[in-house]
C-alpha positions as CSV (number, residue, x, y, z in Angstrom):
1,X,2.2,32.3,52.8
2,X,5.9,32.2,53.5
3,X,8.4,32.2,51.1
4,X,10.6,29.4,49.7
5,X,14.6,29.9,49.7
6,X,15.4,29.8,46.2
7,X,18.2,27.3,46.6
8,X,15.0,24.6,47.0
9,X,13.9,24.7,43.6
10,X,10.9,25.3,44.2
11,X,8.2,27.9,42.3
12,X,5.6,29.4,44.6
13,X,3.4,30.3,41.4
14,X,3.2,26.4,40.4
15,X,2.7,25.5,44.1
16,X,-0.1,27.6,44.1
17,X,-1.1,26.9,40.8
18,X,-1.3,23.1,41.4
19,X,-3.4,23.7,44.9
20,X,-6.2,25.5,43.0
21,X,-6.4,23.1,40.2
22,X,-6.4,20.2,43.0
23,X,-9.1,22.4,44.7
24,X,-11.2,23.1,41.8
25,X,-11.0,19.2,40.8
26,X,-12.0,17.7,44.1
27,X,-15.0,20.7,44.2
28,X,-16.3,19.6,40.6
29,X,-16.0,15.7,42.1
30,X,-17.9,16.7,45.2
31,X,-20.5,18.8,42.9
32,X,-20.4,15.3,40.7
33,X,-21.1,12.4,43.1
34,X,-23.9,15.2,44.4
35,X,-26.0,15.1,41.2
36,X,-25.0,11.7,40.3
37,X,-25.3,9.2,43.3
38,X,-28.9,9.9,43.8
39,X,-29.5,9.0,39.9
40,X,-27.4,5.9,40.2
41,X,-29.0,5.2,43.6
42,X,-32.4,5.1,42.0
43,X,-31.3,3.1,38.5
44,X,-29.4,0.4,40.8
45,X,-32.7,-0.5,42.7
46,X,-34.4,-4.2,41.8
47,X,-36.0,-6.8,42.9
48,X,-34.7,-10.2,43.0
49,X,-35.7,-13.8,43.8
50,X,-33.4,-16.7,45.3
51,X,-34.5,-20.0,45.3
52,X,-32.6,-22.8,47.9
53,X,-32.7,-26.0,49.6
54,X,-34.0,-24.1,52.3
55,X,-36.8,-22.1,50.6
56,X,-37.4,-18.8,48.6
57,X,-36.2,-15.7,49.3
58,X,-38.1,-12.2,47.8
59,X,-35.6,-9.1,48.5
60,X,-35.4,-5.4,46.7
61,X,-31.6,-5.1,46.5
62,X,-30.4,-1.4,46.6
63,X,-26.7,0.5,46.2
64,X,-26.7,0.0,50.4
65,X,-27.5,-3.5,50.6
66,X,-30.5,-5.9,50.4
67,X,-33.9,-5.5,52.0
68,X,-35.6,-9.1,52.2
69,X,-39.2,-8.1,51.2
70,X,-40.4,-12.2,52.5
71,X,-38.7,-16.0,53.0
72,X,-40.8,-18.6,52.7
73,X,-39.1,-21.6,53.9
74,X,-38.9,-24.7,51.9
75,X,-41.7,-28.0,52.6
76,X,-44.7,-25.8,53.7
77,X,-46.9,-27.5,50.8
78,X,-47.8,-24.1,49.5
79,X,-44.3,-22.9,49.0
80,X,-44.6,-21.9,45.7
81,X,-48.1,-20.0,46.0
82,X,-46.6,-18.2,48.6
83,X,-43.7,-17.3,46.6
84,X,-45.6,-16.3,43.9
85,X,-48.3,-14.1,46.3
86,X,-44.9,-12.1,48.0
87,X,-43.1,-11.2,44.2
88,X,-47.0,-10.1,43.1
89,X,-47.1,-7.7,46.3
90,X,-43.2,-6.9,46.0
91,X,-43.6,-5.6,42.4
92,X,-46.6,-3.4,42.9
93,X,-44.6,-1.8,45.7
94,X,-42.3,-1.3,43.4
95,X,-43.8,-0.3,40.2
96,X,-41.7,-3.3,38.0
97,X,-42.2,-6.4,36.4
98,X,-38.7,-7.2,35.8
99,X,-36.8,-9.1,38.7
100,X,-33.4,-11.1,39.1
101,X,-32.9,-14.2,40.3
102,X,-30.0,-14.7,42.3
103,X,-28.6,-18.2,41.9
104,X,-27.2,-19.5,46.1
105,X,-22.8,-19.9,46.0
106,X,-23.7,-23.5,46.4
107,X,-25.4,-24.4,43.3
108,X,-22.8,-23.1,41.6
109,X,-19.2,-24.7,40.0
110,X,-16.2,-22.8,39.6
111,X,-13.9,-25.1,38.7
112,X,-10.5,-23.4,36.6
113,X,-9.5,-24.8,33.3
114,X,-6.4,-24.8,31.5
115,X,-6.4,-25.0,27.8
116,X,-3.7,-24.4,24.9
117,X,-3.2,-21.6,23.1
118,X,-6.3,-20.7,20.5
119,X,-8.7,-17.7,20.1
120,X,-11.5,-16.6,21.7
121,X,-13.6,-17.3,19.2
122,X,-12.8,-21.3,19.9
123,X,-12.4,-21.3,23.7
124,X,-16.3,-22.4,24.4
125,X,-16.3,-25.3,21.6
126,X,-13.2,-27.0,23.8
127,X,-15.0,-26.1,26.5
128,X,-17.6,-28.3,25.9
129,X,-15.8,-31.5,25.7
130,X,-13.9,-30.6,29.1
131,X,-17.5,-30.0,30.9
132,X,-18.2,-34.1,30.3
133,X,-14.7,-34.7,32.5
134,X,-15.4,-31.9,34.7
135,X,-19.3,-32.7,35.6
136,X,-20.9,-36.0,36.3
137,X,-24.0,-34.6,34.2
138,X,-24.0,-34.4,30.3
139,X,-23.5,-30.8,28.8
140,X,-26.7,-30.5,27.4
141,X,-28.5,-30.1,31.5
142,X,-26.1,-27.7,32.4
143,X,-25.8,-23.7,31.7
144,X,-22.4,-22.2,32.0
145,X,-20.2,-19.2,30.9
146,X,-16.4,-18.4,31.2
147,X,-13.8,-15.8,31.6
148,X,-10.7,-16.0,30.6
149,X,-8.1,-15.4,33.1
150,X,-4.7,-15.5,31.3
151,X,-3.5,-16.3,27.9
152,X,-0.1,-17.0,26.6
153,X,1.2,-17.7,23.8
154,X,4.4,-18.5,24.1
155,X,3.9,-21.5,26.5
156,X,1.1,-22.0,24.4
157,X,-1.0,-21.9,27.8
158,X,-5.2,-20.6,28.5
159,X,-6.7,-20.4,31.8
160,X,-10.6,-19.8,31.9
161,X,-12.7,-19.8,35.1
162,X,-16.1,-21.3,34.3
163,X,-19.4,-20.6,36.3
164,X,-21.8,-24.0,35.8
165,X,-25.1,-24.5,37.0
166,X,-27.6,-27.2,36.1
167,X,-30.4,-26.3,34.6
168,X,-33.5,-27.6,36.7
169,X,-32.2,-25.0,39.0
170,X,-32.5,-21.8,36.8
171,X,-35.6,-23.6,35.0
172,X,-37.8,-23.8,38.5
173,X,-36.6,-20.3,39.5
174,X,-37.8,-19.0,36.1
175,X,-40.8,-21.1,35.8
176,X,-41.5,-20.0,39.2
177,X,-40.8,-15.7,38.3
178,X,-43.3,-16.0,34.7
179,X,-46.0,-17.8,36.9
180,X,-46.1,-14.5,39.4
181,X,-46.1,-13.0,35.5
182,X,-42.5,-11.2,35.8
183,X,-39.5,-11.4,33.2
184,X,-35.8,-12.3,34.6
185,X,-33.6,-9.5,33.0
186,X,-30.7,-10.6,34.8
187,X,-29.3,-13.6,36.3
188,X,-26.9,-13.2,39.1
189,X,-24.7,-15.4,41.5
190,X,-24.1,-14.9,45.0
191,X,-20.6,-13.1,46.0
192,X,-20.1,-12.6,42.5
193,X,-20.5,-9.0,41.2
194,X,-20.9,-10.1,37.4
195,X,-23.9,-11.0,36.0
196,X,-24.7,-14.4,34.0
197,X,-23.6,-13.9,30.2
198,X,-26.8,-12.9,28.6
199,X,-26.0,-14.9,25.5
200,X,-25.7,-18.3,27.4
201,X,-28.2,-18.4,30.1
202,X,-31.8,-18.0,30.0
203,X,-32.4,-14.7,30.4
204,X,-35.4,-12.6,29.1
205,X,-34.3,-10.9,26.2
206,X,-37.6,-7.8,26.8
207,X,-36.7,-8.0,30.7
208,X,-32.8,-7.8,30.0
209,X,-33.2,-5.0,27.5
210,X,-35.3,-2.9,30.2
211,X,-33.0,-3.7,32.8
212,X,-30.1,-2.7,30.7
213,X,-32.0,0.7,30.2
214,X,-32.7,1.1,34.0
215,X,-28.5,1.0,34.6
216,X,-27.7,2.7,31.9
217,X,-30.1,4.9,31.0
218,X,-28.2,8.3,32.7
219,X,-24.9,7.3,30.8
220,X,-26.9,6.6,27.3
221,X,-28.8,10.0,27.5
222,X,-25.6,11.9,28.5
223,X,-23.7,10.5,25.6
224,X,-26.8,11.0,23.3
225,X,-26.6,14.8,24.4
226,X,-23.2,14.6,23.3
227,X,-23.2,13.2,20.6
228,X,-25.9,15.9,19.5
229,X,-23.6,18.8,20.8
230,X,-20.7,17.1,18.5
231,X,-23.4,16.6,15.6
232,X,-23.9,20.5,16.3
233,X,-20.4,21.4,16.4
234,X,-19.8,19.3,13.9
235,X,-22.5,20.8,11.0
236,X,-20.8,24.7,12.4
237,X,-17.7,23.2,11.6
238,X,-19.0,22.1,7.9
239,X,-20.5,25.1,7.2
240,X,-17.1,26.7,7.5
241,X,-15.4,24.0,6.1
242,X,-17.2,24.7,3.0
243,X,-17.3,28.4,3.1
244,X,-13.3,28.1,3.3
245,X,-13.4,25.1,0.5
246,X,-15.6,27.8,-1.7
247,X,-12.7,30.5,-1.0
248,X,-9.5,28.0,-1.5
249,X,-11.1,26.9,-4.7
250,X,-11.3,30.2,-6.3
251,X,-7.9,30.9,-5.0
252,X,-6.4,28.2,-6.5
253,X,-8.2,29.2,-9.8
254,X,-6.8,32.2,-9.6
255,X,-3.5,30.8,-8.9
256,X,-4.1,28.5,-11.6
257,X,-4.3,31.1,-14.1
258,X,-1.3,33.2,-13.0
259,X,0.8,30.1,-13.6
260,X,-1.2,29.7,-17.1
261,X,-0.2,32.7,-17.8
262,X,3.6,32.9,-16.6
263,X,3.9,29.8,-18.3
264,X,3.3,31.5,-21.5
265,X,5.4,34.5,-20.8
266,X,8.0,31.5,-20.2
267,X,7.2,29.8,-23.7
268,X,7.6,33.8,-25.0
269,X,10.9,33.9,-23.4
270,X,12.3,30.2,-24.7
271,X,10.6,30.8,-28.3
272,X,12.7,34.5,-28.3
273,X,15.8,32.3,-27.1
274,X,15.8,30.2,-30.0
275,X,15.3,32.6,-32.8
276,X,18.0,34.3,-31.5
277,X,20.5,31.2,-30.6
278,X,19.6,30.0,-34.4
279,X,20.6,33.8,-35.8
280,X,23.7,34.0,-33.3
281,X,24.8,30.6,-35.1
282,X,23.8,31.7,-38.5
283,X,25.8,34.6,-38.0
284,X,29.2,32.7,-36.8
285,X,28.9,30.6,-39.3
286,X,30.7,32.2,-42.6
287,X,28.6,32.2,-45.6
288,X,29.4,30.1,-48.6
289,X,30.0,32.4,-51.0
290,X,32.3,34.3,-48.8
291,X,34.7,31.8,-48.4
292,X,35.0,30.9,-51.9
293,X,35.8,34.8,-52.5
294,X,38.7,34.3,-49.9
295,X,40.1,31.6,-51.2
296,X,39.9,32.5,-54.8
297,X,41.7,35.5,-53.8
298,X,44.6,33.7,-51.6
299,X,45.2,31.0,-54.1
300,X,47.5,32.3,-56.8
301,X,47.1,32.1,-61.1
302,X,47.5,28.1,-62.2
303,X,45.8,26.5,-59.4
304,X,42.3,24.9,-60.1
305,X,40.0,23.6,-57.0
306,X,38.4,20.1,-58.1
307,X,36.4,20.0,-54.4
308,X,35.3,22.2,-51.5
309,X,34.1,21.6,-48.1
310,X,32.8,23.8,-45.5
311,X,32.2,22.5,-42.0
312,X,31.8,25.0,-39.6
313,X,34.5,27.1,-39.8
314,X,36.8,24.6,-41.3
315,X,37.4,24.5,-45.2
316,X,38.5,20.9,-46.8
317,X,40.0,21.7,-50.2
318,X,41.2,19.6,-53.2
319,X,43.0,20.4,-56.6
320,X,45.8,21.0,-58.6
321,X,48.3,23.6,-58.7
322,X,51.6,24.4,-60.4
323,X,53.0,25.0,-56.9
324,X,51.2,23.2,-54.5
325,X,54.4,23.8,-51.9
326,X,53.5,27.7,-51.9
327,X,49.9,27.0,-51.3
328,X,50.3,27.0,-47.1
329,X,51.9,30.7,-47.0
330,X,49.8,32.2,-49.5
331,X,46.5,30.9,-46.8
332,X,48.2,31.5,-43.7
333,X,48.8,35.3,-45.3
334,X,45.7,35.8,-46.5
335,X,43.4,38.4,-43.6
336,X,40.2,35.9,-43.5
337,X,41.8,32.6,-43.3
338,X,44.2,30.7,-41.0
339,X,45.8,27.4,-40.1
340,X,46.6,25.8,-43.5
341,X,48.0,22.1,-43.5
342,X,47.9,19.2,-45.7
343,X,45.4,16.3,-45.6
344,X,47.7,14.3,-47.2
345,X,51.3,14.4,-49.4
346,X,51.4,16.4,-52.8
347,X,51.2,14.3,-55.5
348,X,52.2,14.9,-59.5
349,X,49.6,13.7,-61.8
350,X,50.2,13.3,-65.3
351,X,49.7,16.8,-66.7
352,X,52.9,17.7,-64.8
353,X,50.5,19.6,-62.1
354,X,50.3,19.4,-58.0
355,X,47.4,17.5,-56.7
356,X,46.8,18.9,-53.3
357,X,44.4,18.3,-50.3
358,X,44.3,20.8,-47.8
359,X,42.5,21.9,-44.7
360,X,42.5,25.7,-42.9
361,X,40.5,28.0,-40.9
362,X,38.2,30.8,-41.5
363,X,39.0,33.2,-39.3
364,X,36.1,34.9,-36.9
365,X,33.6,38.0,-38.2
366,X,34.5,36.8,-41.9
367,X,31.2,37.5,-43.4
């Protein structure tokens, strides 16, 4: 393998990369189609029946194409027995009693319809009312089914193609397949790769089910065997999931306690906080007594207190004095108490005395 000028860009590891996993896909395809086309080879094999102006046609209709098994042409006067003789023969070569009929192009209207705007749901009731302008025969002898083409909305627009056929011509066919004592599973229309719509045409519900089976019965299997490998995964991955919900649920009980039990070491903490906030304030806050001794002692002979107020560290005092003017210095000198001023002018009361009211501060680590 040469080599690539790096100007390119390119990577010769993901070019080779990319060529084995293109080579292992299109192996595993081959490997695939092997195993599988001979199953879906086998499952796509039926017998059907076609019933024409021109006669009845018995053919065993294959992934390759359609073998005609016998034609009995139409006015021989023992058309029918004939039929009926060649399905007989046809189905014990092949080992069925299901069949289905194939319904000719020309007995068959596909006419395009274009409605307004409303949900699936509704489209086949308005369908009915356009059959009687679209067919010269009431609704009631004709069998038909639709598909929608396009819907829009905004130009409030719905385009169905419809598939009618009257029904003396399915009723013959099948009156024709349950006399030779087969069931019509499916209902098909010439150059038309979709079947009739189960659930509006008069299809054998026993035959239809076995046919579905026939088709389908590879896929349904397959996914049955995996849904059982995901039921087995699935329980594995239970099991686990339980084991692990047994070992996260006694974690988190354990966890649970831890935090039980830091939230009481935190309680411990905020309880020790408080006792010793409340003596930290107790002890800032000067006691009673003590500031009565300080202030006895600063206030000189002659002076009488009348009321006292402690508020914090603040002391609100009234009274009379000889010398109420002397009262500031002798406060702001004393050691344990500060900032004296007066509340209010000195007044002289009758007894010739001072009435004071005065405010000052006890000073900090005054017991």
């Amino acid at each position: 393998m040469s080599a690539e000028p790096i100007s390119s860009g390119d990577d010769p590891a993901a070019t080779t990369l990319s060529d084995c996993l293109r080579s292992w896909r299109a192996e595993l395809a081959g490997i695939a189609a092997s195993l599988w086309n001979p199953i879906a080879h086998e499952s796509a094999r039926f017998l059907s029946v076609s019933l024409s102006a021109f006669g009845v046609t018995v053919a065993r209709v294959e992934r390759d194409g359609e073998t005609v098994l016998a034609a009995i042409p139409a006015n021989t006067g023992d058309t029918e027995r004939q039929a009926i003789a060649a399905l007989q023969q046809a189905g014990a070569s092949l080992k069925t009693s299901d069949l289905a009929i194939i319904v000719p192009a020309g007995e068959v209207l596909r006419p395009r319809v274009r409605l307004p705007y409303v949900p699936r749901r509704a489209i086949r009731s308005m369908l009915g009312y356009e059959l009687e302008r679209l067919s010269p025969l009431p609704p009631e002898e004709l069998y038909y089914d639709c598909k929608v083409v396009a819907r829009d909305r905004k130009t409030n627009r719905t385009e169905v193609d419809l598939r009618i056929i009257k029904r003396s011509v399915l009723d013959e066919a099948l009156a024709l397949v349950h006399a030779a004592g087969f069931s019509a599973g499916t209902i098909l229309f010439e150059r038309d790769e979709a079947p009739a719509d189960w659930r509006h045409f008069p299809v054998d519900r026993i035959g239809f089910l076995r046919a579905y089976w026939r088709r389908h019965s590879v896929a349904l299997l397959a996914a049955l065997n995996l849904l059982l490998v995901i039921a087995v995964v699935f329980a594995a991955y239970a099991r686990g999931m339980a084991t692990l919900s047994a070992i996260e649920d006694q974690t988190e009980t354990e966890r649970l306690e831890a935090l039980h039990v830091e939230q009481i070491r935190s309680e411990i903490k905020s309880a020790r906080a408080q006792i010793e906030f409340a003596v930290a304030k107790k002890n800032e806050q000067p006691s009673l007594l003590a500031v009565v001794a300080a202030v006895t002692d600063a206030l000189p002979d002659g002076t009488w207190l009348s009321d006292m107020r402690l508020e914090g560290t603040k002391v609100h005092a009234q009274g009379y004095s000889h010398a109420a003017s002397d009262l500031i210095g002798l406060i702001d000198r004393s050691p344990r108490l500060a900032n004296a001023q007066f509340n209010a002018p000195v007044v002289q009361s009758s007894s010739k005395l001072d009435r004071f009211d005065v405010s000052f501060d006890v000073k900090a680590g005054v017991p």
